[in-house]
PASEKE-966289 format. One record per atom (N, C-alpha, C, CB): residue in one letter; atom name; x, y, z negated. Coordinates in pm, whole numbers, padded with zeros to 5 digits. Atoms other than C-alpha are relative to their C-alpha. Glycine has a CB too. Layout:
+------+------+--------+--------+--------+
: resn : name :     c1 :     c2 :     c3 :
+------+------+--------+--------+--------+
:    A :   CA :      X :      Y :      Z :
...
+------+------+--------+--------+--------+
! end
This chain:
+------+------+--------+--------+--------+
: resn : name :     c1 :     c2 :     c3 :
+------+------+--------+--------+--------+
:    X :    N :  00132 :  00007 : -00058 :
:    X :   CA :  11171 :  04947 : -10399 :
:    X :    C : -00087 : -00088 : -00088 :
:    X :   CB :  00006 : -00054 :  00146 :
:    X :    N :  00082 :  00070 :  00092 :
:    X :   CA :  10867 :  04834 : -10611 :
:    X :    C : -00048 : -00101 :  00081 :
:    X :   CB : -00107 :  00080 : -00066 :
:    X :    N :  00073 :  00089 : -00098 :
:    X :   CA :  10709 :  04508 : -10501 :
:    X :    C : -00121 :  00037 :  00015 :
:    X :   CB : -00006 : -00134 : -00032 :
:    X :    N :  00116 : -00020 : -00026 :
:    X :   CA :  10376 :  04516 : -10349 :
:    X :    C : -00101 : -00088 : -00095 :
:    X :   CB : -00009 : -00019 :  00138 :
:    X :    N :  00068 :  00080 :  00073 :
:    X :   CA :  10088 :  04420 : -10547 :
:    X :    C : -00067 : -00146 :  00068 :
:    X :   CB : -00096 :  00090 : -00051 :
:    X :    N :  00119 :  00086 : -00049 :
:    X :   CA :  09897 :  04074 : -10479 :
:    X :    C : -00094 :  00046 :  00031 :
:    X :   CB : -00046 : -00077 : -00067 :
:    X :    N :  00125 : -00063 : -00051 :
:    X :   CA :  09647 :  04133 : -10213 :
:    X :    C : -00023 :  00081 :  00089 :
:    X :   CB : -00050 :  00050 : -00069 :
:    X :    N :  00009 : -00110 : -00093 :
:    X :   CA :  09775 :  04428 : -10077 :
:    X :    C :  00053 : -00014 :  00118 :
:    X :   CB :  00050 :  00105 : -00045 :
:    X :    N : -00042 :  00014 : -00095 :
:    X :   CA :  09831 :  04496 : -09728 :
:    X :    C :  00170 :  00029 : -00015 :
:    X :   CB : -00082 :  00073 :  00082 :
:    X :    N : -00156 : -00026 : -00056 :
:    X :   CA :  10231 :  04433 : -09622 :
:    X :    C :  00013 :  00113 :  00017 :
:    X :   CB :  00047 : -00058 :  00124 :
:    X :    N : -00081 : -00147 : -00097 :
:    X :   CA :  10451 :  04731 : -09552 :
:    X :    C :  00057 : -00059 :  00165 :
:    X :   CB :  00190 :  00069 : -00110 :
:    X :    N : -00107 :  00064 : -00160 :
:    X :   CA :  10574 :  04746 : -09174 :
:    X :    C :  00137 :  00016 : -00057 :
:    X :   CB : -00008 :  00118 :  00182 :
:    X :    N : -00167 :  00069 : -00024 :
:    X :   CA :  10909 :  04558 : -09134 :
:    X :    C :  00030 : -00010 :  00129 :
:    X :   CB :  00029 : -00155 : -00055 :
:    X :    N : -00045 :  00077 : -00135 :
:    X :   CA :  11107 :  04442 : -08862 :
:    X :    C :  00152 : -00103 : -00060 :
:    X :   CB :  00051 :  00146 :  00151 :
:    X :    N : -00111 :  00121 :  00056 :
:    X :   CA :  11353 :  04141 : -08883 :
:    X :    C :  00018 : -00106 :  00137 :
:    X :   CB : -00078 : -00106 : -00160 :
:    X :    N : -00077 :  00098 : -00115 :
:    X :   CA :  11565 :  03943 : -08649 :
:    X :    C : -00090 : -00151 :  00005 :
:    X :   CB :  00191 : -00037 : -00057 :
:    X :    N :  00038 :  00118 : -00008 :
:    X :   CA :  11397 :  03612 : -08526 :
:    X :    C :  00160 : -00109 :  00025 :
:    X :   CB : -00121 :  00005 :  00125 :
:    X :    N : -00095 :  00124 : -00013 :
:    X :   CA :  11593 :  03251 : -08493 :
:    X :    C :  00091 :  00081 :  00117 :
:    X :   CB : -00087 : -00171 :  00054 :
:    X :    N : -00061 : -00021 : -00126 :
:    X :   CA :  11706 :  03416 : -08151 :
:    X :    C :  00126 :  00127 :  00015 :
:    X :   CB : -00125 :  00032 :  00092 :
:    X :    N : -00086 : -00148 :  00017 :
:    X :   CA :  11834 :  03767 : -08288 :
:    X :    C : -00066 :  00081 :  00093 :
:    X :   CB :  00171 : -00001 :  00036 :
:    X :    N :  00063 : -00105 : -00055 :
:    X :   CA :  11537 :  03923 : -08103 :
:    X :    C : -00099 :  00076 : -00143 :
:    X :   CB : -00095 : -00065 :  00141 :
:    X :    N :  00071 : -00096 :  00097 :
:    X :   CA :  11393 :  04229 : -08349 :
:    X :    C : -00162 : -00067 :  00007 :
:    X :   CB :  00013 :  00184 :  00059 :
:    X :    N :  00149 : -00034 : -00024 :
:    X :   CA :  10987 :  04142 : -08425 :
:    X :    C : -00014 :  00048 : -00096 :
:    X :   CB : -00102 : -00091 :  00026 :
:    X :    N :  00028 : -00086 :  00091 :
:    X :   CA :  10780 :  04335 : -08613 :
:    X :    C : -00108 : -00001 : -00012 :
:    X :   CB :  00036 :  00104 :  00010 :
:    X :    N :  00127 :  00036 :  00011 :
:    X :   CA :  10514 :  04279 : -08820 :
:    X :    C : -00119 :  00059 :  00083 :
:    X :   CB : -00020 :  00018 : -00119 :
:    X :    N :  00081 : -00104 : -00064 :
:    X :   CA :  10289 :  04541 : -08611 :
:    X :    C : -00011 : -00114 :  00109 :
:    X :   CB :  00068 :  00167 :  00037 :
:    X :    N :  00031 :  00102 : -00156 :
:    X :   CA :  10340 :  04292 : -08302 :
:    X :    C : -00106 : -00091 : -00028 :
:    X :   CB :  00140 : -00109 :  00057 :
:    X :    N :  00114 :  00126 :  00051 :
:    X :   CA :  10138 :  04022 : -08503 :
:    X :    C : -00158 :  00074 : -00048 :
:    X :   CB :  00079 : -00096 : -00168 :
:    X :    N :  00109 : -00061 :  00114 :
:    X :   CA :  09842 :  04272 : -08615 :
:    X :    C : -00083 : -00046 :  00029 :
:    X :   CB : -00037 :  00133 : -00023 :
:    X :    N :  00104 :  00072 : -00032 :
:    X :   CA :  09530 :  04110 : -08678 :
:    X :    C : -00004 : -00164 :  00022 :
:    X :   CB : -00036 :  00059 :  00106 :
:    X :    N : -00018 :  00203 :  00007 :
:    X :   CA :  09659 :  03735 : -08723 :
:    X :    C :  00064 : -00014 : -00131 :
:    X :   CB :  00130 : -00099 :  00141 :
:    X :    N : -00082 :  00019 :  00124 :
:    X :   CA :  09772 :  03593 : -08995 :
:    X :    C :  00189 : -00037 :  00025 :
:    X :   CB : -00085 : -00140 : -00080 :
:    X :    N : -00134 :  00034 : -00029 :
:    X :   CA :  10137 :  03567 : -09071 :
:    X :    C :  00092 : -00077 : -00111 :
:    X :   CB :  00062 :  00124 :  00034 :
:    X :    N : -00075 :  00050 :  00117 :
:    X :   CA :  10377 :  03380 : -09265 :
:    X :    C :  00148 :  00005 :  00012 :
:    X :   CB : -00037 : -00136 : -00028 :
:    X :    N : -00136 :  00019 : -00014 :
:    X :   CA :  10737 :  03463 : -09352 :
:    X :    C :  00075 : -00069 : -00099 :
:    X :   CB :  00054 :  00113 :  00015 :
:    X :    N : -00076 :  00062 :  00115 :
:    X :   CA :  10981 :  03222 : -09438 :
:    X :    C :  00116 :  00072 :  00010 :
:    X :   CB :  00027 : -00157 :  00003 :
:    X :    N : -00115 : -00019 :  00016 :
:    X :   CA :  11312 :  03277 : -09562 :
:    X :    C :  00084 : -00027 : -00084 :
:    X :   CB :  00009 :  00074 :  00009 :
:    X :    N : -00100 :  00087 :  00098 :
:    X :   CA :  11609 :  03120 : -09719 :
:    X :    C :  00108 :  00175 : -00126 :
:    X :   CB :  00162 : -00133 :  00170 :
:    X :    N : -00079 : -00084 :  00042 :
:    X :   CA :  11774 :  03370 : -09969 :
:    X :    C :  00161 :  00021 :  00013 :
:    X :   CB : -00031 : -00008 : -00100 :
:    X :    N : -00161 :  00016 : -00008 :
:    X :   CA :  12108 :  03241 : -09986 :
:    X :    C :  00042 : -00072 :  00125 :
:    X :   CB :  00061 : -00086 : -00127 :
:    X :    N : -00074 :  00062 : -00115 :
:    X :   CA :  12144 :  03053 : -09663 :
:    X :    C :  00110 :  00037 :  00066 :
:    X :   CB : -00065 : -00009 :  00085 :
:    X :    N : -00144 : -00109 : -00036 :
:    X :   CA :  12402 :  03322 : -09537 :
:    X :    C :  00096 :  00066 : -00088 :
:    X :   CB : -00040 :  00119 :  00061 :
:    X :    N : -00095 : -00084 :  00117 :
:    X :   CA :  12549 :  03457 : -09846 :
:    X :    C :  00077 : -00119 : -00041 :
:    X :   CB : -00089 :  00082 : -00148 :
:    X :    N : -00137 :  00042 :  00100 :
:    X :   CA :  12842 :  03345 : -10043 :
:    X :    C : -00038 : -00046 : -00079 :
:    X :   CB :  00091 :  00087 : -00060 :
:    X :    N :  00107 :  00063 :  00141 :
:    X :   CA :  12706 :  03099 : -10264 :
:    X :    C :  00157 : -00022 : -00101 :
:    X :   CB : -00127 : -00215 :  00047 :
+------+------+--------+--------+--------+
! end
């Protein structure tokens, strides 16, 4: 998958919260959003 350019609108996602409930960017539309995320926090370092 190519990355998106700077600027452009996100693709819809969905991704587990802290809780392991699904959200999805679409739920947030019209606010700003910010995702963090640790790359390796779960993997096999």
């Amino acid at each position: 998958m190519a990355l998106p350019e700077v600027g452009s609108m996100a693709p819809a996602f969905s991704l587990p919260n802290q809780d392991g409930q699904t959200v999805s960017l679409a739920d947030h539309a019209g606010k700003n959003v910010l995702l963090w995320f640790y790359p390796r926090a779960f993997g096999n370092n």
